[in-house]
C-alpha positions in Angstrom: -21.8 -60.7 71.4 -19.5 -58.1 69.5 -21.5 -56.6 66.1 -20.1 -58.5 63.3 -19.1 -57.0 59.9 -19.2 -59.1 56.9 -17.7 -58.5 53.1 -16.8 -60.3 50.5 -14.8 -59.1 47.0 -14.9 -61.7 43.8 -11.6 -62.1 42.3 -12.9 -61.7 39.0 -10.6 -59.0 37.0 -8.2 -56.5 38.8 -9.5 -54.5 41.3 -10.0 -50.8 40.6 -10.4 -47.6 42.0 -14.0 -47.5 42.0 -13.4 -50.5 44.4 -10.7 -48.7 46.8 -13.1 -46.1 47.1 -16.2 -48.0 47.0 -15.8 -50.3 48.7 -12.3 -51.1 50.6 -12.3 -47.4 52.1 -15.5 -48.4 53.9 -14.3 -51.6 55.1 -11.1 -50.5 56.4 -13.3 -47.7 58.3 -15.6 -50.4 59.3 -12.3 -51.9 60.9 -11.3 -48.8 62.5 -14.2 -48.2 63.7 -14.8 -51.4 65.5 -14.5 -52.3 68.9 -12.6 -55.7 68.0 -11.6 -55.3 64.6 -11.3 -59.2 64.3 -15.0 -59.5 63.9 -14.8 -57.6 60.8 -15.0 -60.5 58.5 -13.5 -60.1 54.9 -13.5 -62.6 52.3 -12.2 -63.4 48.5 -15.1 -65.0 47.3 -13.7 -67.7 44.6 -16.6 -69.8 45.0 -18.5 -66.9 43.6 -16.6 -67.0 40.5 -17.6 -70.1 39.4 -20.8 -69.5 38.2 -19.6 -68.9 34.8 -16.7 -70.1 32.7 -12.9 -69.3 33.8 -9.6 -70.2 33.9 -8.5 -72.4 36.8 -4.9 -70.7 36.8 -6.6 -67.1 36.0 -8.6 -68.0 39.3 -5.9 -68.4 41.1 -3.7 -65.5 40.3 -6.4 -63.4 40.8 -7.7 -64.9 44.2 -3.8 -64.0 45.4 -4.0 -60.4 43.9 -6.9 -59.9 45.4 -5.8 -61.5 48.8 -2.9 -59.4 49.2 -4.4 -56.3 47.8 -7.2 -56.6 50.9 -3.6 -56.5 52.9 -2.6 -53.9 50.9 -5.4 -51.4 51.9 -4.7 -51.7 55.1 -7.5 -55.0 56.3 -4.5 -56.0 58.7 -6.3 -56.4 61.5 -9.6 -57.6 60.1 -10.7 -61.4 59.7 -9.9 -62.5 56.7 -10.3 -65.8 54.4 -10.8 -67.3 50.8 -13.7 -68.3 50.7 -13.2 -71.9 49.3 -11.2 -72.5 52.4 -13.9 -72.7 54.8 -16.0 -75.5 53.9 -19.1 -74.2 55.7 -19.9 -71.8 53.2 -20.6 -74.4 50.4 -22.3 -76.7 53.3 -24.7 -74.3 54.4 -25.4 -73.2 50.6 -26.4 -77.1 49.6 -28.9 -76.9 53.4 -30.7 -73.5 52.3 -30.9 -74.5 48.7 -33.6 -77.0 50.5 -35.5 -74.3 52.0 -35.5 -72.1 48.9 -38.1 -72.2 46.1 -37.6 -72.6 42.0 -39.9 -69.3 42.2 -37.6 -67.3 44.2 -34.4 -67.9 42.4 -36.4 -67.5 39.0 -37.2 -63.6 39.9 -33.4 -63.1 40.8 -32.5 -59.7 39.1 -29.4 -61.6 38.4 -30.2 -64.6 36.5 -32.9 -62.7 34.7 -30.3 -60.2 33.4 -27.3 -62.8 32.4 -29.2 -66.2 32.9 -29.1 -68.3 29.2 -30.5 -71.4 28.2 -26.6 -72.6 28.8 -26.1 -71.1 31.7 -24.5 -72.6 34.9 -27.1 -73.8 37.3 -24.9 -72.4 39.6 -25.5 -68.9 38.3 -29.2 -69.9 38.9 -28.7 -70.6 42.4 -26.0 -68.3 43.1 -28.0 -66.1 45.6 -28.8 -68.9 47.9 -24.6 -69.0 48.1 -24.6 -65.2 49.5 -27.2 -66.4 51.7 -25.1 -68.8 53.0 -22.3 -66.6 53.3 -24.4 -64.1 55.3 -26.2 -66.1 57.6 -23.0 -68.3 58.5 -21.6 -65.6 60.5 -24.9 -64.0 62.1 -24.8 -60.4 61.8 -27.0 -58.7 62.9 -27.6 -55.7 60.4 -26.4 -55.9 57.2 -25.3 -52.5 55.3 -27.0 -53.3 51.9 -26.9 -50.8 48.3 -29.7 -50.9 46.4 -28.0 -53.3 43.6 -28.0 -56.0 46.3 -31.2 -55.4 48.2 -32.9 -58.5 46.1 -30.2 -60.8 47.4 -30.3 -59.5 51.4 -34.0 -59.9 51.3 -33.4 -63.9 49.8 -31.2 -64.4 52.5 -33.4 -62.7 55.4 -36.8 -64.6 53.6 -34.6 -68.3 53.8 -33.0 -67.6 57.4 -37.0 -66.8 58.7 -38.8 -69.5 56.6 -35.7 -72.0 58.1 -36.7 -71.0 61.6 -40.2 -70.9 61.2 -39.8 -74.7 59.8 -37.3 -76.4 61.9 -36.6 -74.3 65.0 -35.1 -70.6 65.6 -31.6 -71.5 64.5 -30.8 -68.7 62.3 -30.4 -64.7 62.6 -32.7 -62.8 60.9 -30.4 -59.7 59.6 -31.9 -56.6 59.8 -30.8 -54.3 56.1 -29.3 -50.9 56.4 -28.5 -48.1 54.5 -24.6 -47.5 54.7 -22.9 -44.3 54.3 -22.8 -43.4 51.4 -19.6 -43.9 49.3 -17.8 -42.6 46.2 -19.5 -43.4 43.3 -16.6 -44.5 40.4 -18.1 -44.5 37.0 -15.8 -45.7 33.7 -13.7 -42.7 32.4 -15.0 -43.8 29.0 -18.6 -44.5 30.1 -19.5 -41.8 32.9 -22.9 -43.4 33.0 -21.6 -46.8 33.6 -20.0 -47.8 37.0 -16.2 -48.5 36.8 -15.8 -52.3 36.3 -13.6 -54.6 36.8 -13.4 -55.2 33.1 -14.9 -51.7 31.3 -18.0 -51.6 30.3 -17.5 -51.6 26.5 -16.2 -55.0 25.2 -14.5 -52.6 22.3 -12.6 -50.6 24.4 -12.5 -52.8 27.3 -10.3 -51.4 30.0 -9.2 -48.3 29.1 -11.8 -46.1 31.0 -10.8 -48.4 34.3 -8.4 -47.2 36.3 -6.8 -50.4 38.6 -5.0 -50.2 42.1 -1.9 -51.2 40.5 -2.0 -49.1 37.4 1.4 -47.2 37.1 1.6 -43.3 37.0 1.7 -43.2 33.5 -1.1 -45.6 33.1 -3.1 -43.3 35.5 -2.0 -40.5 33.0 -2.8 -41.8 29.7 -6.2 -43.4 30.9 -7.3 -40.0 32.6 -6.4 -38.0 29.7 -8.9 -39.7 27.4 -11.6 -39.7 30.1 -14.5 -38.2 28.1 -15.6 -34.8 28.9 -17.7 -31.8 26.6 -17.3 -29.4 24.4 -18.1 -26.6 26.7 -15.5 -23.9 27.0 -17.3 -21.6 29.2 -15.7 -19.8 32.6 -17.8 -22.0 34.1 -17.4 -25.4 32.1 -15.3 -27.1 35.3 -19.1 -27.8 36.9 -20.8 -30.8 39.2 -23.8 -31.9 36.9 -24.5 -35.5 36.6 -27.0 -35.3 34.2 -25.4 -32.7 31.4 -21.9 -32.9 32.4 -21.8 -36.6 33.1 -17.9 -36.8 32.8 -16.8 -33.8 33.9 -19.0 -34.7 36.8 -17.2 -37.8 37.9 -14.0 -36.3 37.4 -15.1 -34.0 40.1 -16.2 -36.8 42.2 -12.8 -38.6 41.8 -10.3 -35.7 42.0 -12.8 -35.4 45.8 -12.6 -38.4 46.7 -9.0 -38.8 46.4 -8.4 -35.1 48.2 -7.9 -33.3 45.4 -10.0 -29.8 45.2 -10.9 -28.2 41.8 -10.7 -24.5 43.4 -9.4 -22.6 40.6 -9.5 -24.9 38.1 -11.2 -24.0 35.3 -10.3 -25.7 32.2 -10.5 -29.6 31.6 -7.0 -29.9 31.2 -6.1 -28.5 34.4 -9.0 -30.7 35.8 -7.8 -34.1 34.7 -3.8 -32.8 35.9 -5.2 -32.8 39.2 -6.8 -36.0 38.9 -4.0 -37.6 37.6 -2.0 -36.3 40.5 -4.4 -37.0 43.4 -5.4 -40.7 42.1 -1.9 -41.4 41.4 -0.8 -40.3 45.4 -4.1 -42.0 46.3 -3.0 -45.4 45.0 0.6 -45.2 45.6 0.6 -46.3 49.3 -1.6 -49.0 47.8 0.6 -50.1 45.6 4.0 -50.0 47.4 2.4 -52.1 50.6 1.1 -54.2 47.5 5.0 -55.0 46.2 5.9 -55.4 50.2 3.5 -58.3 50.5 4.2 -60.0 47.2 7.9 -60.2 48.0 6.9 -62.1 51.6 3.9 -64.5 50.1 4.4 -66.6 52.8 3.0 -63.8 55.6 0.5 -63.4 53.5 -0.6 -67.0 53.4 0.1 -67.0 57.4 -2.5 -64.1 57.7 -5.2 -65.8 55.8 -4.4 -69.1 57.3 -4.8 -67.8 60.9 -8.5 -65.7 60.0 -9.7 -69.1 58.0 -9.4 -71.5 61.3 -11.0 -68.6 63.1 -14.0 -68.6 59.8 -14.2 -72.0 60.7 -14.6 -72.3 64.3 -17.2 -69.5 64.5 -19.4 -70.8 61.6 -19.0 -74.5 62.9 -21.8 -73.7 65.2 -23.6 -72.3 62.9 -23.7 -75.5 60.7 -23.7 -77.7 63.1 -27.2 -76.6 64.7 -28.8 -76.5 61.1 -27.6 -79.9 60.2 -29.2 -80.9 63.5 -32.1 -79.2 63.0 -32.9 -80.6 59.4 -32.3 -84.1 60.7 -28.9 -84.5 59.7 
């Protein structure tokens, strides 16, 4: 059986470049790299974003953005599917959620960090729904960061502690390290990662660069992007722990192929990085205005990978319904 790859992006806030780099980079690689690109699964997880309060029409418009942008980076010959749109995800959730303990979900990292006495209970089970995504389409290693280590273990303790109790149904993923990838942190914030939607609720967006930011967004966001007051000769300098924003200018103007060679004052510094991200997203963002104008091939494309979601995760239900009794 061909090596499956498996990813799924929440369509909560406009994707950035932290994410192109991050994390679409690596999946369209993952593609390239594949024998049959088609078992490179890749998924907008709406049900994910409901675990805490939203718009129903914001949901939407962002599960299309996010659907075409995975187009847009070049996932064309990948798998892929919303989320909602194959039932078996949501199934399989509701089966595990049987196996799983009150004790495990309690000691999420997750819940523990944004659960509140008015939480959603589905933020409380939450995990068991990555689970479910997981071990629906049977990979056998999972590429895991430390952030969701926790979550890959839940899944791999649930698909063992299932097939201990009713009958080896279930693959146990094995967890491994993935290459590593560039590491985005907010242009306002260097010591925070570049989200979706900033990580200051003050100054919200403005150290987040998104995929379809215009030029002169690009511009005006990476001139603010905090820096130091060192004017030394050698003040252009990699170090993460004195120089946090000069560092991850560095590590931007890299990975989008820039080079700092001879640059050796912070202006010149964030020129280049306005050029390189701007030339890095532009492809992006021109395939982007392509697809929006021909919604229809994009609905065809996600169409076609959700029947395929559903037919190879069919079995997969199928023989844990049967094995619970069902």
């Amino acid at each position: 059986m061909p090596a499956t790859t498996l990813s799924l992006v929440k369509p909560t806030g406009s994707p950035t470049l932290g994410n192109l780099l991050g994390a679409l980079r690596p999946m369209a690689d993952a593609q390239d790299a594949a024998a049959e690109p088609a078992d490179c699964f890749y998924g907008v997880a709406d049900l994910h974003a409901l675990t805490v309060p939203h718009d129903p029409t914001e949901l939407r418009t962002r599960t299309r953005e996010v659907a075409t942008l995975l187009l847009a980076a070049g996932l064309d010959r990948s798998t892929l599917f919303v989320q909602s749109r194959v039932p078996a995800h949501r199934q399989l959730a509701y089966l595990l959620e049987c196996v799983a303990t009150t004790g495990e979900l309690s000691r999420m990292i997750q819940f523990k960090e944004k659960g509140r006495p008015g939480s959603r209970a589905s933020l409380y089970t939450y995990p068991v729904l990555m689970a479910a995504d997981i071990l629906l389409h049977r990979p056998e290693r999972i590429p895991v960061g430390d952030d969701q280590r926790q979550h890959v273990e839940l899944a791999r303790d649930l698909a063992v502690r299932f097939n201990t109790t009713y009958g080896p149904v279930l693959v146990v993923p094995e967890m491994t390290t993935p290459p590593a990838a560039a590491r985005v942190m907010d242009l306002l914030d260097p010591t925070a990662k570049m989200g979706k939607s900033g990580s200051d609720a003050r100054s919200g967006t403005a150290g987040v660069i998104h995929l379809l930011d215009g030029p002169d967004v690009v511009r005006r966001k990476v001139a603010r992007a905090v820096t130091d007051s060192d004017t030394g000769p050698d003040a252009v300098r990699s170090d993460r722990a004195t120089k946090p924003g000069v560092t991850n200018l560095l590590e931007v103007l890299s990975a989008c192929g820039g080079s700092a060679d001879g640059i050796s004052t912070y202006g010149a510094l964030k020129a280049a990085v306005t050029d390189a991200v701007v030339a890095t997203l532009a492809p992006v963002q021109a395939r982007y205005a392509e697809l929006a104008e021909d919604p229809a091939h994009v609905e065809a494309v996600y169409a076609a990978g959700e029947a395929r979601c559903r037919a190879v995760t069919a079995p997969v239900l199928a023989a844990v319904e049967s094995s619970m009794g069902l």
